[in-house]
N, C-alpha and C positions, 0 to 999 in steps of 0.2 A: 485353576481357580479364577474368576474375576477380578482382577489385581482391578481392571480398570474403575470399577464402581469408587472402591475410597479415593483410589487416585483422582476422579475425577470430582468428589465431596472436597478432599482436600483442598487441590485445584481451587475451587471455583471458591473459598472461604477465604485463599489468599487473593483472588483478582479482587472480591468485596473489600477488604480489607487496603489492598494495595491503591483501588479508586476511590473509597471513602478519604483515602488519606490525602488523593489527590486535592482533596479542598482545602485543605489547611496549610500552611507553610508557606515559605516563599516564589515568586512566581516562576523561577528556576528549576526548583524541586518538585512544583505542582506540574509543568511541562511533561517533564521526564516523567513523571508518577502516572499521569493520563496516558503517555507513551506505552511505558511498560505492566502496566496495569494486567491487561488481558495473557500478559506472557505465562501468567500460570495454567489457563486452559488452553494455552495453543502448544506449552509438552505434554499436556496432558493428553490432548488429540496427535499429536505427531508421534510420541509415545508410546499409546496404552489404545489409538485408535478415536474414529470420530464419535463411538458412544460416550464414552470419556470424556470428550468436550462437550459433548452435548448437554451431558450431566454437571459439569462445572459452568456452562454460562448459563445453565436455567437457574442452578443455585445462587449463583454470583449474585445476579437478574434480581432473584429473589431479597437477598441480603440488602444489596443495594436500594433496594422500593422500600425494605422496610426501615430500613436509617436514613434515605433520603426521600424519603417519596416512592410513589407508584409509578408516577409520569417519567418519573429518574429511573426508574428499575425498567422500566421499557424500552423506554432510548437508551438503554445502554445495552438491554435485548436486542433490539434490533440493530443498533448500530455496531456493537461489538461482536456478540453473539451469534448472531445468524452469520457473520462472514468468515468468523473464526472454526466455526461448525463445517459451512462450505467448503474452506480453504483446507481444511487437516483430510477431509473428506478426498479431494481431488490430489491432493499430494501422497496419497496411500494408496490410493486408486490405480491397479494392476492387470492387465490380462494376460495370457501365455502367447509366447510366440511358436506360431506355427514353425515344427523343426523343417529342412528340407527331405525331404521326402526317399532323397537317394544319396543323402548321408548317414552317418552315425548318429542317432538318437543321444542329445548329452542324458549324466548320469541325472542329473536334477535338472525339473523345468525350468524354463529362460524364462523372463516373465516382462515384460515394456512396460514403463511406468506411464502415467499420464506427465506427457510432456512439461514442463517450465514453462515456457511461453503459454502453453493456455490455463495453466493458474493464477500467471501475471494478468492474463488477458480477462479471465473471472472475477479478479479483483480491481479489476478498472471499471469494468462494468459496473459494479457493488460500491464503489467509490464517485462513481460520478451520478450511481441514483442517488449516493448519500447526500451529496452536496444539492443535487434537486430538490430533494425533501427539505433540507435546511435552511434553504434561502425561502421556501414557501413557508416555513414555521417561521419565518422572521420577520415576514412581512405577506398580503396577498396579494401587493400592487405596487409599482413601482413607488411612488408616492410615500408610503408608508416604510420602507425600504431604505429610502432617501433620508427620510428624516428621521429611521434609527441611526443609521451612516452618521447623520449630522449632532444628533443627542451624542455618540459614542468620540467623535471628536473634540466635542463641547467639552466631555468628563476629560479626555487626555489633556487638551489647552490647559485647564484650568487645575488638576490635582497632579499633572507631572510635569508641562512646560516649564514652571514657575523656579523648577528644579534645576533646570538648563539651559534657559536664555531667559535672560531677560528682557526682549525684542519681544514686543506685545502682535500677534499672530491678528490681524484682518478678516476683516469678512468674506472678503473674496480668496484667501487662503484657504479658509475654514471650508468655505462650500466647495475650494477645487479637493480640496484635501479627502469631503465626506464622498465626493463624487469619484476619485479616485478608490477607496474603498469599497465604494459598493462596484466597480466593473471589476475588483481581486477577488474578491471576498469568494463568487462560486470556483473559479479556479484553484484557488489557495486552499477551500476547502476541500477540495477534491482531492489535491497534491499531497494534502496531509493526512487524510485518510488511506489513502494508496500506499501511501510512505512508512505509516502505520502498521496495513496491514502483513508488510512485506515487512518489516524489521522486524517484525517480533514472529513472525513465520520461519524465518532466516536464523533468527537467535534460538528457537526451540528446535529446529531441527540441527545446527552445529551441536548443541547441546546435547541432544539426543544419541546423536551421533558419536560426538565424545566418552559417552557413557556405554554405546555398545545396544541402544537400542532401537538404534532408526533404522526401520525395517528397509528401505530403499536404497537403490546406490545412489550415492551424491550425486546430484547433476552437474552436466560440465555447462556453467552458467555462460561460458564464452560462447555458446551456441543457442542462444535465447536467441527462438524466432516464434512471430506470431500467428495466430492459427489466418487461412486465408478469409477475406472478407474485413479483418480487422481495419486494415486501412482504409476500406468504406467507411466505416464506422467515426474515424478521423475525419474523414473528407464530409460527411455529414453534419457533422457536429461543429466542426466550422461554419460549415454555410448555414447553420442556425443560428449560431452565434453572428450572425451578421444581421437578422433581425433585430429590427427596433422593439423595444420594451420588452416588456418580462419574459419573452418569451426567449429574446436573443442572450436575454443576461443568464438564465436558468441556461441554457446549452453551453453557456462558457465553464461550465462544469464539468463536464462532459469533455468535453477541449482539454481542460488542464491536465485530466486524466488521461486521455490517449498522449496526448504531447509528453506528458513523465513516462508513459511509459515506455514508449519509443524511445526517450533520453536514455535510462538504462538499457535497450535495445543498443542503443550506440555505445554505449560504454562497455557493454558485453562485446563490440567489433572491433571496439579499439584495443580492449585487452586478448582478444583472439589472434590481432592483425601483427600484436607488438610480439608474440610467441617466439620466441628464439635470438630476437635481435638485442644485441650487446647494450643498445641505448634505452630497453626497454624500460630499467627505472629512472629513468632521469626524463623519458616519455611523459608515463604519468604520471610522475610529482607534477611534472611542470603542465598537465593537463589540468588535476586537481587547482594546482594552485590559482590557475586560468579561469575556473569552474568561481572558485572562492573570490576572487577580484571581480570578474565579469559574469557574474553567474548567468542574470538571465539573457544575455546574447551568444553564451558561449554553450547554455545547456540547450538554444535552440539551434543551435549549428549543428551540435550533437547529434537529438533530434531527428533532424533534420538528415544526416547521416544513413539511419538507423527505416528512415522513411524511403529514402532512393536505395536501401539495400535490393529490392526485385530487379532493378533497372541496373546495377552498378555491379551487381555479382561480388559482393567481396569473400563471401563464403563460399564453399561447393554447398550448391542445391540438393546434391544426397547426400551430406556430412546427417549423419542422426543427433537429433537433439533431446533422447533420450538411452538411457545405461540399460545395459543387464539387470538382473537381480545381484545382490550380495551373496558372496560364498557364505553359505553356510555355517554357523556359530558352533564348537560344541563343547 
């Protein structure tokens, strides 16, 4: 039967539901609601398959345009939808493995899943055009850019400063401050898309999982590596981002997302490296905690790590960083 069709109607009537609600409420609960929003069509595709998702974020898409708009039910088309379609797409995505030739034939086909690292590496990509897109919807020109930065610092000064100091903020604060936000803003953006799409990718598949339905064998995530060429891709996007004007600020998008993602590339080395040794949790608590105090010097060390891995060997270059298939259910 087509389980997937309702599943995927269902699905997509609680994402509408779950991001219409995102507008309402406190900005705590709206965070987390925008966060988890899409988590209903990403079991539904990890689940019941990418038709399934498909069919949940066109409807979602749909729902959403018509209680918030059309322009709303697009961009959340496109910005939800199409990566969450991709992503359950590529994470189910399987071929056989050729057996050896002058062994035993197993009893059921072995099957290689599409590697972890190149659906992280799918969703960087997906994440850093998003952030492209978004800084161009925000503004055309540097100029314009600048002085939404400066209007959106204005509204903070004025309706939450007043709440916590009373030390009246300057002009030259004001304009370092907007100018500070517009060189985060594409980064940040990028970081939180990525961040997005991998947390709620991660939560439907444990999920699924738990339940006895995810069709793949878990990946061993300490063996995240990225497909070759990636790190061009890095090294590019840097040296864009060093251009002057819109063109350097839009690649710092681009930036933020290889940079995250390599961060979890090193966290994936570090938790591989710590494998058997007695101090391993007290390693990383006291990582995390490092992370939490120092974040962003300590997540570009990290990084950083996770970038000289070609150069530094911390892995075996033939460790696989994809499973078998799952035994068989019955």
């Amino acid at each position: 039967m087509m389980h997937f069709i309702p599943v995927g109607l269902f699905a997509g009537l609680a994402t509408a539901l779950l991001f219409v609600s995102a507008s309402a409420g406190g900005m705590t609960g709206r965070i987390i609601l925008f966060f988890l929003a899409p988590l209903p069509c990403y079991l539904a595709g990890v689940g019941w398959g990418a038709a399934s998702a498909a069919i949940a974020a066109v409807l979602s898409a749909l729902i959403t345009g018509a209680l918030m708009g059309a322009r709303t039910g697009a961009v959340f088309f496109l910005s939800q939808g199409i990566p969450l379609i991709v992503l359950c797409h590529l994470a189910l995505l399987s071929r056989p493995v050729t057996p050896d030739p002058a062994g035993t034939p197993p009893p059921t086909p072995l099957l290689e899943w599409y590697p972890t690292g190149r659906i992280v590496a799918a969703a960087t990509l997906m994440s850093g055009a998003l952030a492209f897109v978004t800084i161009l919807l925000l503004g055309a020109d540097l100029e314009s850019l600048r002085a939404l930065m400066r209007e959106m610092v204005d509204t903070i000064v004025t309706k939450q400063m007043p709440n916590i100091s009373t030390t009246p903020i300057g002009e030259t604060e004001r304009a370092a401050f907007a100018n500070l936000l517009l060189h985060a803003l594409p980064a940040a953006s990028a970081v939180l898309w990525l961040g997005g799409f991998l947390l709620n990718l991660w939560l439907a598949a444990k999920i699924t999982q738990i339940s006895g339905r995810l069709h793949r064998a878990w990946p061993d995530v300490s063996l995240l590596r990225f497909p070759q060429g990636f790190s061009l891709g890095l090294a590019l996007a840097i040296a864009l981002s060093l251009l002057p004007g819109l063109p350097g600020l839009l690649a710092t998008g681009f930036s933020g997302a290889f940079l995250f993602a390599y961060f979890l590339m090193g966290l994936a080395i570090i938790h591989w490296a710590t494998r058997g040794k007695s101090a391993r949790t007290f390693i990383l608590w006291g990582l995390y905690v490092t992370l939490l105090l120092f974040n962003t010097w300590a997540a570009l060390i990290i990084a950083l790590v996770a970038i000289l891995e070609p150069f530094m060997w911390y892995r075996r270059p033939d460790l696989p960083d994809h499973n078998p298939a799952p035994p068989p259910t019955t």
